[in-house]
N, C-alpha and C positions, 0 to 999 in steps of 0.2 A: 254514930260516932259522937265523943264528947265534945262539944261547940268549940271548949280551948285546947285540942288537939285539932281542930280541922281549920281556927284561925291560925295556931300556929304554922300548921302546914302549907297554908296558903301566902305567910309570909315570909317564910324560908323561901319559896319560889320567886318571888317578889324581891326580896333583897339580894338573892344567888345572879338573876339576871341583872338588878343594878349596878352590884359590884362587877359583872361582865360588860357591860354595856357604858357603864364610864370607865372602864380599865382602856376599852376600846377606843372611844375620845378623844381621852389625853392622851393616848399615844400617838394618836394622828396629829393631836393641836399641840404637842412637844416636836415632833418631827416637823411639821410646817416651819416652826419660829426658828428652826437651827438649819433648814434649807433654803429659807426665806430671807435673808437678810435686809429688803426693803420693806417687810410687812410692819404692819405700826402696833407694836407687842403690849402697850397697856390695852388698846381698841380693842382686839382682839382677843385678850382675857376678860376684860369688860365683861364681853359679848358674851364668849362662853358660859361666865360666873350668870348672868345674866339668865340664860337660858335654861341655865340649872335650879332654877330659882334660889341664888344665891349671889343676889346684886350686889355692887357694890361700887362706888363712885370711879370712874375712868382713872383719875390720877392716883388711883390706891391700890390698882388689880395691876399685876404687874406674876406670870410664870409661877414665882415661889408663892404667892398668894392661891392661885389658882391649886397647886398643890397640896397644901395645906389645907385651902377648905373640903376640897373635893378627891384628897386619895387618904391625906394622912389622917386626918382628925377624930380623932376615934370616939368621940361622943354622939356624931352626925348620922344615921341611919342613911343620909344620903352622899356620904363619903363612902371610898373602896373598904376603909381598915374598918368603918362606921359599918359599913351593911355588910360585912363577912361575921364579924361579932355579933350582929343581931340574930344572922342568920344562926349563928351557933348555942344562942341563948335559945330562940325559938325549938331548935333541934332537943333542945336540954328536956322539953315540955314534950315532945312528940315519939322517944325514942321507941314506946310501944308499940307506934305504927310505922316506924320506921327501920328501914333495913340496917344492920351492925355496918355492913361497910358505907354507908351513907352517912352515920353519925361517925366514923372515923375520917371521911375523908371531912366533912365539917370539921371533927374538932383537930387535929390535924393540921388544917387552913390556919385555923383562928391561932392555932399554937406557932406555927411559924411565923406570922405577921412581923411582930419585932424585930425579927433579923430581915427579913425581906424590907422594911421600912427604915432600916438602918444601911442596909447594902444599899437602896435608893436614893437616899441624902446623900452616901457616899460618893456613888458611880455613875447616877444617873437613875431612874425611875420605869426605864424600861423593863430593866429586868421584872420587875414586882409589877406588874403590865401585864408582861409573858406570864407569868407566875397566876394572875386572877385568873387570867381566859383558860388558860390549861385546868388549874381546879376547878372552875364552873362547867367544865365541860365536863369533867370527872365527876361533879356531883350529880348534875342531868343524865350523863349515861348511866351511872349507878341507878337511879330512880328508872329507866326504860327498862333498865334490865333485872333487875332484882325487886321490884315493887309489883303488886298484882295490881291489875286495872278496876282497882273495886274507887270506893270514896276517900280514900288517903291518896292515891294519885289525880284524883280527877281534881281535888284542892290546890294541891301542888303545881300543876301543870294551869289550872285556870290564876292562881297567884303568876308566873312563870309569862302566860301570855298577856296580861292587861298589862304589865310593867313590859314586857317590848315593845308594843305600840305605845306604850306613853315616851321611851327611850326612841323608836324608833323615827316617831314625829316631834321632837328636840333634836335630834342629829340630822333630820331634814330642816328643819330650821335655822340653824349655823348655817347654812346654805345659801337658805331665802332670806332670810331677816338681816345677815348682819353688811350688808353690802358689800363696799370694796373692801374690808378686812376677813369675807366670808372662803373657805377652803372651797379647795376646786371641787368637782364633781367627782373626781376620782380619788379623792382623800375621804371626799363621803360615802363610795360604796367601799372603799376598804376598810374605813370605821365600822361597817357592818359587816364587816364578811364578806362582801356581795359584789367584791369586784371580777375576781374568774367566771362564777356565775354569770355575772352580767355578759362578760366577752364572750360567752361558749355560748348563750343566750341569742346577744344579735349579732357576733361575727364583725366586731371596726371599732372604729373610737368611739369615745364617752361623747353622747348627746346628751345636753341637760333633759331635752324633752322625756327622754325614756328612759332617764338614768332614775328620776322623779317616779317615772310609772311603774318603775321597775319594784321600787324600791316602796310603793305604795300598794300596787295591785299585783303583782306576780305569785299566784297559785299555788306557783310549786317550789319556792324558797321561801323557807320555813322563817326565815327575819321581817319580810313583809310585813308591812298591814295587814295586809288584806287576811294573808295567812294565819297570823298570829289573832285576830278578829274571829276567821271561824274556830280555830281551836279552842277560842275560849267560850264560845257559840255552842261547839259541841260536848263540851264541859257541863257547862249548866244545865245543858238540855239533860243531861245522863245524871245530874244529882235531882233536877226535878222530879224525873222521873222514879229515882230512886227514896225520897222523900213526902212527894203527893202521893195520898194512896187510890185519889180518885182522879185518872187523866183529867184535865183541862179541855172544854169541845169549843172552847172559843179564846184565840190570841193564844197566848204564853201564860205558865205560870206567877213565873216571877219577873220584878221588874228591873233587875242586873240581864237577866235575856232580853226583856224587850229593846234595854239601852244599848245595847251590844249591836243588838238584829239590825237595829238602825243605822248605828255607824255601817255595817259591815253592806247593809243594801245602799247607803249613800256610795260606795266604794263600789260596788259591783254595777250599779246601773248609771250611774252618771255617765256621762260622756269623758271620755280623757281630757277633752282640749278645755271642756267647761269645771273639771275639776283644775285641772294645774291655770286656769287664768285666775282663781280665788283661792291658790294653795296654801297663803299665809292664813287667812281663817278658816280654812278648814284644817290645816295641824293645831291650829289654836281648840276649833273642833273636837282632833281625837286627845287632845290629852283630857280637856274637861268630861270629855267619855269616862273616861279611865277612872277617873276622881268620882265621879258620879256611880259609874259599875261596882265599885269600889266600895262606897259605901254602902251601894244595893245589897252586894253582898253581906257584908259584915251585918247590917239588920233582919236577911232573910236567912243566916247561914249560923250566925254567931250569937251569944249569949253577952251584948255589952254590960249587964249588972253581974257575971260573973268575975271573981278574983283572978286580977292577970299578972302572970309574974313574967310575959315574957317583955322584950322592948317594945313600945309603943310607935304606933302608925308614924314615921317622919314624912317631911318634905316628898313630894313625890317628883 
């Protein structure tokens, strides 16, 4: 496969889950601030902007701020309108290997925006919330189900898992880091999906202890850490193998698996009580993974002196 088709592809999966994954967010940290009327709403955005990596001074972050950098702004690859666009430029580049209804539900997304970003200034921002998670989930099912499991999905789906764990340990962080302006436990597994899960799981209320473990180590929900770690574990092991033509008899191929293997054994053999007594450095941990795999990738995978016409790497 050509290097700027298998970048592209690995960044359509990367910006599809970002735009899912802060649609997710803000819908939680919008809901909080209209349920909450004691909460302190610039702190609070602050935090958010903050964690997004898009700080900004306490007395300047303020709701509409928070919005505008992070749903509407359409230059941003780590804004919603930002990384649906990019995902649809990158599609522009791939459509060879990609299936017709995948580049239709792409461009499609990216054509409705305006009126979705217009009904949300109007009415509220939910609606165009509802609107990312139902596409992104439309575009991921099109790719399980119409893509063959050759090296155009295994890009996809490896872009698709390093960007959840990078999302997945920032929306554990709102939690941990921003103290008494931080949402409950239960606005964090619903930001993920992961609140029925969780109840049908342990049967009772939300405990932070296992709301944390759940939400880091649990196997068999696909939003995990721990999860989304081996999927993209098992990713690279299947383009190594698909790319060395002489197995490896010692360690790993490449050095995006070895970074990987290590997060994902820090997660599997640690102790529960000794990972969550140091949870604030180790999500600090998984995102600098992510940034690091990340680049692994792009040097072992990708052709950087090749001409790139799709959007460049933003903010992760």
């Amino acid at each position: 496969m050509l290097s700027r088709i298998a970048e592209s592809l690995f960044w359509i999966g990367r910006y599809v889950e970002r735009a899912d994954d802060t649609a997710r967010i803000l819908d939680v940290h919008t809901q909080r601030l209209v349920e909450d009327p004691w909460i302190d709403e610039r702190r609070a955005c602050a935090n958010l902007l903050g964690l997004m990596g898009a700080g900004v001074p306490e007395e300047e972050a303020d709701t509409e701020r928070v919005l505008a950098t992070l749903a509407f702004e359409r230059d941003s690859p780590s804004s919603i309108v930002g990384a649906l666009s990019a995902a649809r430029e990158n599609a522009r580049g791939a459509r060879e290997v990609l299936s017709a209804e995948i580049w239709e539900s792409l461009n499609v997304t990216h054509n409705a925006l305006p009126q979705q970003r217009t009904m949300a200034r109007r009415y509220g921002p939910h609606s165009l919330f509802r609107f990312v998670r139902e596409r992104s989930a439309m575009v991921f099912g099109l790719a399980d189900s119409t893509m063959s499991r050759d090296e155009s999905w295994l890009f996809l789906v490896l872009g698709r898992s390093l960007e959840r764990v990078d999302m997945t340990a920032r929306i554990l962080s709102t939690r941990v880091l921003a103290g008494d302006a931080a949402p409950s436990w239960t606005l964090v597994l619903r930001s993920t999906g992961a609140y029925e899960p969780y109840l049908r799981t342990y049967r009772g209320v939300v405990d932070s202890s296992r709301a944390a473990e759940f939400l880091l180590l649990d196997r068999l929900f696909p939003r995990s850490v721990f999860a989304a770690l081996e999927q993209a574990e098992a990713c690279l092991a299947e383009l190594e193998r698909s790319t060395v033509r002489d197995a490896t008899r010692i360690g790993v191929a490449g050095e995006a698996h070895r970074i990987v293997g290590r997060a994902r054994t820090m997660l599997e053999f640690m102790p529960p009580p000794e990972l969550l007594d140091r949870l604030p450095q180790r999500l600090d941990e998984l995102q600098r993974t992510c940034s690091l795999a990340s680049a692994a990738v792009t040097g072992r995978f990708f052709t950087e002196q090749a001409p790139q016409v799709w959007v460049p790497e933003g903010v992760a």
